[in-house]
C-alpha positions, 0 to 999 in steps of 0.5 A: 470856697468852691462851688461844690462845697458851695452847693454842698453847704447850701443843700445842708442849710435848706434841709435843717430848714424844711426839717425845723417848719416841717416839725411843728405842722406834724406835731399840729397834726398828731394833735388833731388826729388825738381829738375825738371827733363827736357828732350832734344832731337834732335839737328842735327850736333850740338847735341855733343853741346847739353850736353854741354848746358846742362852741363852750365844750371845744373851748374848754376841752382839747381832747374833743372835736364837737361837730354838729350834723346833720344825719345821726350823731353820737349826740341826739337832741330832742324836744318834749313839754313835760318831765324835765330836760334829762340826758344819758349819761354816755361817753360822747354819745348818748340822748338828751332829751330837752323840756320845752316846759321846764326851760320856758319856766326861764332857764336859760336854753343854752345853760341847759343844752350846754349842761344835758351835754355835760352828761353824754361826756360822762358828768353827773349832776351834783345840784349844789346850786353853785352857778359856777359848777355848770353840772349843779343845773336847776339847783343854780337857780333861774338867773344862772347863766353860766354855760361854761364847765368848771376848771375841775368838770372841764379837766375831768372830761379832758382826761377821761377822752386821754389820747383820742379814746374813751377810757369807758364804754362808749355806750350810754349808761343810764338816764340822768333823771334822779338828783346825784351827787358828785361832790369831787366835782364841788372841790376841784371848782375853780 
């Protein structure tokens, strides 16, 4: 072989092989630039629960990139005694507003936090005292220490962040403060 064809074979083996190791660190990349970044800010003396939720949303749906900060979030966390934990029903954005007094009743702090996140990503409440089904909150009683969304609860917020962007407004809604129900949410558990 002479050395041209040599070379000539040598530069066509090394370009098929930077284009096969380049290949995936773009697809990594597509990936990631598709995740919705959301900010959390706040939290009071539950804020070391606060990267923990966070930790469970990211775990479970790859559509989203929780990130806590330490300036405004699309995600505001406060304290207050009295009046239930409550949150706005949003699209990765919104208030949560935790009860100091309903939580030292003995709910666990992170199911709460983990929960009142479930509704600024667009879940209901469906109270049907299932600890499996993250968003049946206080209906599961105080022993329930589940803090991860169901297959169904998590899929739904998955798809509804489909491709980096909210399929909804991305302004809160309303205040998640009366029992609703969300009954789809109940079949598709797993």
């Amino acid at each position: 072989m002479s050395l041209r064809k040599l070379v000539a074979t040598m530069a066509g083996v090394a370009a098929l092989a930077l284009t096969v190791v380049a290949a995936p660190a773009a697809s990594a990349e597509s990936s990631a630039a598709l995740a919705r970044t959301i900010t959390v800010s706040g939290g009071g003396e539950y804020a070391g629960y606060v990267p923990q939720a966070i930790q469970v949303w990211n775990s479970r749906v790859p559509n989203i990139r929780m990130v806590q900060t330490s300036g405004a979030g699309n995600i505001r966390i406060s304290v207050t005694s009295g009046g239930g934990s409550r949150a706005t029903i949003g699209h990765g954005s919104g208030q949560i507003i935790l009860d100091r007094l309903q939580i030292n009743e003995g709910y666990s702090p992170l199911r709460v936090i983990t929960h009142e996140m479930g509704h600024t990503l667009g879940l209901r409440d469906n109270y049907n005292g299932n600890c499996n089904i993250l968003m049946s909150g206080g209906s599961a009683g105080y022993s329930c220490r589940n803090v991860y969304p169901s297959a169904g609860e998590a899929n739904w917020v998955n798809q509804s962040f489909a491709n980096g962007r909210a399929a909804k407004s991305a302004e809160p809604t309303e205040w998640v403060v009366e029992p609703t129900s969300f009954e789809h949410l109940a079949a598709l558990a797993s």
